[in-house]
Residue, then its C-alpha position, 0 to 999 in steps of 0.5 A: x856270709x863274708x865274701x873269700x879274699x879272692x871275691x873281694x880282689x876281684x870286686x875291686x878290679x885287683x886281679x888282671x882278666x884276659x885268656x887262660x894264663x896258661x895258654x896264650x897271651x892275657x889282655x894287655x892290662x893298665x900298669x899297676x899304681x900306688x893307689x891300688x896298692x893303697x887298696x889292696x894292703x889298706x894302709x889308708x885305714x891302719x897307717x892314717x896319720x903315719x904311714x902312706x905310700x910315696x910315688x916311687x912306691x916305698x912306704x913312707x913314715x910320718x912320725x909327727x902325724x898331720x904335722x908334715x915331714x916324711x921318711x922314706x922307709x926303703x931309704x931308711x933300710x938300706x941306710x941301716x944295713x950300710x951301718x951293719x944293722x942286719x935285719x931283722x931290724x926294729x925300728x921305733x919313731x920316737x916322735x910317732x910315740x910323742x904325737x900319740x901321746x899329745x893326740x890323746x891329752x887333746x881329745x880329753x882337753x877338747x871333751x873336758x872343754x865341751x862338756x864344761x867338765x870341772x875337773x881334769x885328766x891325767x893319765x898313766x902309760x902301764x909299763x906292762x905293755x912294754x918295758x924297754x928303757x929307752x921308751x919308758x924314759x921317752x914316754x915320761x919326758x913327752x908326757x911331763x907337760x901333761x902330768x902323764x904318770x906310770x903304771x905298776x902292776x908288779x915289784x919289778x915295774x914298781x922299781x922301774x916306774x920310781x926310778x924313771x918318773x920325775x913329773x910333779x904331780x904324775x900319779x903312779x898307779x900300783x896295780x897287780x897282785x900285792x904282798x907285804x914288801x910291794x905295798x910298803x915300797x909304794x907307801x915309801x915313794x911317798x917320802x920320795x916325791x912320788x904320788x902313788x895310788x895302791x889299788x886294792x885287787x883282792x880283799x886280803x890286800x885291805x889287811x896288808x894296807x892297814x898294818x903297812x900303814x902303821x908299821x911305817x907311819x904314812x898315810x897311803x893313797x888307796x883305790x879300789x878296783x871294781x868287778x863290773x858287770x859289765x864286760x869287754x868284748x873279743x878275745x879279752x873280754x874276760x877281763x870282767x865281769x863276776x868271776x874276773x881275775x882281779x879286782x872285788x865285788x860289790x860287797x867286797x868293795x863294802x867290806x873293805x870300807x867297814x875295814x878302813x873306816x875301823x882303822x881310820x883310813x877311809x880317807x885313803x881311799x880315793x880312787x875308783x879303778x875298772x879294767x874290763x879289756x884290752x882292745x875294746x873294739x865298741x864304743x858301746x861296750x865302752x858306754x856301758x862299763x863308764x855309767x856301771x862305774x860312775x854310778x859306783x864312784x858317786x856311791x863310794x862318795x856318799x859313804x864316806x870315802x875321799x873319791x877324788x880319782x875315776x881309772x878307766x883302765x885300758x881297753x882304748x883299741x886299735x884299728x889294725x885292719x883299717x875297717x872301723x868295725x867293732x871286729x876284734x882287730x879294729x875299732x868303731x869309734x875314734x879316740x875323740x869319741x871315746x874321750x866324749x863318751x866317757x867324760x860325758x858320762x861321768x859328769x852326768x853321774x856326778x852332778x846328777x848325785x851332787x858329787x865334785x867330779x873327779x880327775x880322770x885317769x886312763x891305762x891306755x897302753x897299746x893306743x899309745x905303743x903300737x904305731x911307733x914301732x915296726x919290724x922289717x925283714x927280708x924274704x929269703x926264699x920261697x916254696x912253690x906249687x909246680x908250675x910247669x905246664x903239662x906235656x902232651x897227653x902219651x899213648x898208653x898211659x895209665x887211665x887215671x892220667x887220661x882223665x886228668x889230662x881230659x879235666x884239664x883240657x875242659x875247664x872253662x868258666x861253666x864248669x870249673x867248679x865241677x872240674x876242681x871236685x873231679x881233679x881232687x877226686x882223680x888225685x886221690x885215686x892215683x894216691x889210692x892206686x900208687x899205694x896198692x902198687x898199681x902206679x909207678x912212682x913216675x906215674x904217681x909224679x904226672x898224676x900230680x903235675x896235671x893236678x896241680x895245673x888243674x887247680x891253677x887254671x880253676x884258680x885263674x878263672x875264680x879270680x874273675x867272677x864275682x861271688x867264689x863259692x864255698x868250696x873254692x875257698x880254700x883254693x888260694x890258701x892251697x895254691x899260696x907260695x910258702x915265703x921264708x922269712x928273715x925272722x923268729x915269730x916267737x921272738x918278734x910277734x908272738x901274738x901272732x902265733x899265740x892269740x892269732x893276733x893281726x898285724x899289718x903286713x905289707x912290701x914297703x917296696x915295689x908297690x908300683x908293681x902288681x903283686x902277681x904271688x899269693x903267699x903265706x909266711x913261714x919264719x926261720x925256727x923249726x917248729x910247724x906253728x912259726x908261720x903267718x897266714x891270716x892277714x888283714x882284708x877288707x872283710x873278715x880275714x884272708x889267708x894268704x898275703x899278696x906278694x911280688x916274685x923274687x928277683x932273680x937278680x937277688x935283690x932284697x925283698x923287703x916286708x914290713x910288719x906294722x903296729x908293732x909296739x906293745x906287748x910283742x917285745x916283752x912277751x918274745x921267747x928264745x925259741x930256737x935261741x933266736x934272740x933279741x932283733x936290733x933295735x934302731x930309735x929314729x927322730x925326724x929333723x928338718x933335714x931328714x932324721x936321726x938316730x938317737x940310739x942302736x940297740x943291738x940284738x943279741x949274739x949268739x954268744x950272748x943267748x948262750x951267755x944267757x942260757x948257761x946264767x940260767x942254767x948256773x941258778x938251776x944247778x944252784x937250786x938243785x944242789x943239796x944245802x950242807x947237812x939240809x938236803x934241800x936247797x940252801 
C-alpha cells in the first residue's frame, strides 16, 4: 500500500519537528532551500530540460532545452501585467515547441543510424491536439527542415491543414470519420501540391474512395488503419482493440483489398495506420502493438498492395509526475527508447519477410504540445479550518465539551490515533445533541472549535512519524485551506475536471520559503466540480498541494500550471461565460526574450457577442420555412 502524502513529506525531512505547534516554541528548524522545493514539487522530474528553479526562488524557463539561456518566470509576469495583460495569462515558449520537435527528428535520426534502417522518418503533428493558428503555422515552419507533416481528422482540420502546410514533401495524413466531400477534398489537394494519405476508418469508406477516384480522375493515396489486438494501456486504452471505434478488423482490411484490386486501386494503397492510445505509459505496451503491426504490413505487402508507409499513431506519453513509472501520468521509457524500439522491430519485420521497409510515420501529439505552454494565475483569497487556540475549559459547561477539552489536553504521540476517533465521536454527538435541542447554538460553536483544534494537533504529531496509518489519511485533505483561484477550470484545464487528468502545479515564486499551508484549489465558476484537489507525488496522488500563506500586505501570490499545451485550449467551455484567457507567445534572444504575439482573451462583451451569434442561428433553425413548417 502507497504511503498518504503526509508519510512521504516526512520521510524526506519536509515538515519542521520540534513541540506541540500550539503551545510553545517549535525547534529552531534549517532555512528552507531551493533544493527542497526542487523535491517537494518534483520539478526535476516533470520540468527537466525546461523548467528548474533559480537562487532567488522563481521558476525559470529554458525554451531551447539543454542549449542554455533561461527566463525568469516571476520577472516575466509581472512584466506582462505592466503590459495589461491580467491574469489569468497563457504563456507559450515558442522555441520549447522547436526543441520538442528536433528532440524527436533526433532520436528516430539516431534509431535509424543504429540499426541501419534503409529507410526514413517523417512524422505528422494531429492538429486535434491543438488548433490554435499561431502554433499550427509555428510547428509547420520548425518542422520543414525534417518534412513534418499534419494531421486531419475532420473537414475542418482538413482545411486548416491545406492552408498552413507549405513543405515538399510533408505527408498530410486524412484520419476521422469520412463522407463524400471530405474524401474528394483530399483527393483535390493532390492537384495542389499537397501529399495526402486517406485512411480507410470504416469498410463503407472503401466504396466512397472508389467512386471519388473516378468521379475526379486522380489516383488517391490511401491507408488503412488496423484494429490490433493489441491494446493501450490507462485511461484511453480503449482506443484498441476488436471493439474500438475506428479503425477495421482483419477480415475487413481483406475485404477492402478484394474491393480495390476489383476496381484497379490496390496500388493506392500504401500505408498501414494503428492508434492504440494516448498516453502509452509502458514501453511494453508500445513493444507489443509495433510486432502486431509490422507483421500486418509485411502481409499487406505480399498481397499485393504498394506499402510504402508504417503510422504508429500516437501514444508517445508524458511524464507529468516526474516518476518514470508505467502510472497513468508518467512514463517508463525515454523518447530515444521509444524510437529504438519501434524502428528495431519493423525492420526485423521486414527483412525477416524480404519486404523493403517503409517510411515511418508517428501522430506524436501531446509529446510535442504540452511542455511549451503554461498557465499562471493569482490566488485571491482562501478559506480556512478555525485556528484559534481554545480557551480555558469554564465551570458548568455542558459534558460533551469536557470531553473534548479533556481529548484535547491528552494527545500526545501514543495515543493520537485513538484520540482522533474519540473527537470525531464527540463531534457527532454535539451535532446529535444541538439537533434534539440539548445544546445551544453557542454550545454547538465551542464544541467544534475544540474539534478542529483537536484535529490540528493530531495532524501536527502524524507529520512526524514515518508510516501515517489508514484512518488518518484523510486528515491532511480535511484540514487542507480552500485556496480561490484567478481562474475557470473548465475553460483553462478541463481535463482536469473531466478525466482527473494531472498537471503540474506549483509557486513559481518564494520557493526559498517553506510552504507552511496544505490547500486545495477552488476556481472562480459557481459550479461544486470547479476544483483541483489531486496533484502530482512521488508515490500515487496526494490531495492537497503545499502552499505558502498570503501575505498580508497583499502581494500576489503566483501559481503556475505546467504541461499545459495540448487538448486543454480546444476541449475549454464557456461555463459561467468565462472566455477565452490571454495568451502571450514568447522567443528567447541573446538579450533576454520577445514577444512575438498577444493574443487577447475575450471580453465580456465578446462572450455575449458570441452567445447571442449562436443564440441568432437557433431562432433561425427554429422558425418556420414560408408554407414548410419546418426549418428552411
Amino acid at each position: 500500500m502507497e504511503k498518504s502524502g503526509a508519510a512521504v513529506q516526512a520521510q524526506n525531512g519536509l515538515v519542521r519537528s520540534g513541540t506541540d505547534p500550539l503551545r510553545g516554541s517549535p525547534a529552531v528548524q534549517p532555512k528552507w532551500t531551493i533544493e527542497q522545493s526542487e523535491e517537494l514539487y518534483r520539478i526535476n522530474g516533470w520540468g527537466e530540460p525546461y523548467f528548474a528553479i533559480n537562487a532567488v526562488g522563481h521558476v525559470t524557463v529554458s525554451p531551447q532545452g539543454d542549449r542554455g539561456g533561461s527566463i525568469d518566470l516571476f520577472e516575466l509576469v509581472n512584466a506582462l501585467r505592466q503590459r495589461n495583460l491580467n491574469l489569468p495569462l497563457l504563456i507559450r515558449f515558442s522555441d520549447i515547441l522547436e526543441n520538442r520537435l528536433e528532440r524527436l527528428n533526433a532520436c528516430f535520426s539516431r534509431a535509424i543510424t543504429r540499426y541501419s534502417y534503409p529507410g526514413v522518418y517523417r512524422g505528422v503533428f494531429p492538429v486535434k491536439t491543438n488548433q490554435q493558428r499561431h502554433l499550427v503555422e509555428d510547428l509547420v515552419r520548425f518542422g520543414k527542415p525534417h518534412q513534418f507533416g499534419l494531421e486531419a481528422g475532420s473537414k475542418p482540420e482538413l482545411l486548416i491543414a491545406l492552408a498552413t502546410l507549405r513543405t515538399p514533401g510533408a505527408l498530410l495524413v486524412c484520419n476521422g470519420y469520412k463522407d463524400r466531400e471530405y474524401i474528394e477534398t483530399a483527393m483535390l489537394a493532390q492537384r495542389l501540391g499537397h501529399t495526402p494519405i486517406i485512411v480507410l476508418e470504416q469498410i463503407e469508406e472503401v466504396d466512397l474512395v472508389i467512386a471519388a477516384s473516378q468521379k475526379l480522375d486522380i489516383q488517391p493515396i490511401l491507408g488503412v488503419r488496423a484494429k490490433l489486438s493489441s491494446k493501450g494501456t490507462g485511461r484511453f486504452g480503449t482506443s484498441a482493440g476488436d471493439r474500438a471505434k475506428f479503425g477495421l478488423t482483419i477480415p475487413e482490411i481483406i475485404q477492402a483489398i478484394d474491393r480495390l484490386r476489383d476496381a484497379g486501386l490496390l496500388d493506392s494503397l500504401q500505408l498501414l495506420h494503428y492508434h492504440i492510445g494516448t498516453q502509452i505509459c509502458a514501453i511494453g505496451v508500445i513493444k507489443d502493438a509495433i510486432r502486431e503491426a509490422s507483421q500486418i504490413y509485411v502481409e499487406l505487402a505480399r498481397l499485393g498492395a504498394n506499402m510504402k508507409y508504417l503510422d504508429v499513431g500516437g501514444g508517445l506519453a508524458v511524464d507529468y509526475d516526474g516518476s518514470k513509472t508505467n502510472f497513468h501520468a508518467s512514463k517508463n521509457y525515454s523518447m530515444q527508447n521509444y524510437a529504438y524500439d519501434i524502428v528495431a522491430e519493423i525492420k526485423e519485420a521486414c527483412e525477416e519477410r524480404q519486404v523493403a521497409a517503409p517510411t515511418i510515420v508517428t501522430e506524436s501529439g501531446t509529446a510535442l504540445a504540452a511542455h511549451q505552454s503554461v498557465l499562471i494565475f493569482d490566488v485571491l483569497g482562501t478559506s480556512e479550518v478555525p485556528s484559534e487556540v481554545p480557551e480555558p475549559l469554564q465551570e458548568k459547561e455542558h459534558l460533551i465539551i469536557r470531553n473534548l477539552s479533556e481529548t484535547y489536553e491528552s494527545i500526545d504521540a501514543e495515543n493520537y490515533q485513538e484520540a482522533f476517533h474519540d473527537a470525531a465521536q464527540f463531534k457527532e454527538e454535539a451535532i446529535s445533541l444541538f439537533n434534539f435541542g440539548y445544546l445551544s447554538l453557542a454550545e454547538r460553536a465551542r464544541a467544534e472549535r475544540l474539534y478542529w483544534a483537536c484535529c490540528r494537533k493530531i495532524l501536527a504529531i502524524a507529520r512526524q512519524q514515518d508510516y501515517v496509518p489508514d484512518d488518518l489519511e484523510d486528515l491532511e485533505k480535511i484540514m487542507a485551506s480552500i485556496y480561490y483561484i484567478n481562474l475557470s477550470v473548465f475553460q483553462s484545464a478541463p481535463d482536469s475536471w473531466a478525466i482527473d487528468q494531472l498537471f503540474p502545479i506549483m509557486p513559481i515564486h518564494r520557493l526559498d520559503e517553506e510552504p507552511t499551508e496544505r490547500g486545495t484549489l477552488a476556481d472562480l465558476t459557481c459550479d461544486s466540480d470547479g476544483k483541483i484537489d489531486q496533484f502530482i507525488d512521488l508515490r500515487d496522488v496526494k490531495s492537497v498541494l503545499e502552499l505558502h500563506s498570503l501575505k498580508q500586505s497583499h502581494e500576489p501570490y503566483y501559481l503556475g500550471l505546467f504541461l499545459c499545451g495540448a487538448y486543454q485550449e480546444t476541449m475549454g467551455n464557456l461555463h459561467n461565460l468565462f472566455g477565452d484567457t490571454n495568451t502571450v507567445h514568447i522567443k528567447l534572444t541573446p538579450k533576454g526574450y520577445q514577444i512575438e504575439h498577444v493574443v487577447k482573451g475575450d471580453t465580456m462583451t465578446e462572450v455575449f457577442e458570441l452567445c447571442a451569434v449562436r443564440r441568432g442561428r437557433s431562432d433561425r433553425a427554429d422558425a418556420p420555412s414560408d408554407g414548410a413548417g419546418v426549418a428552411g
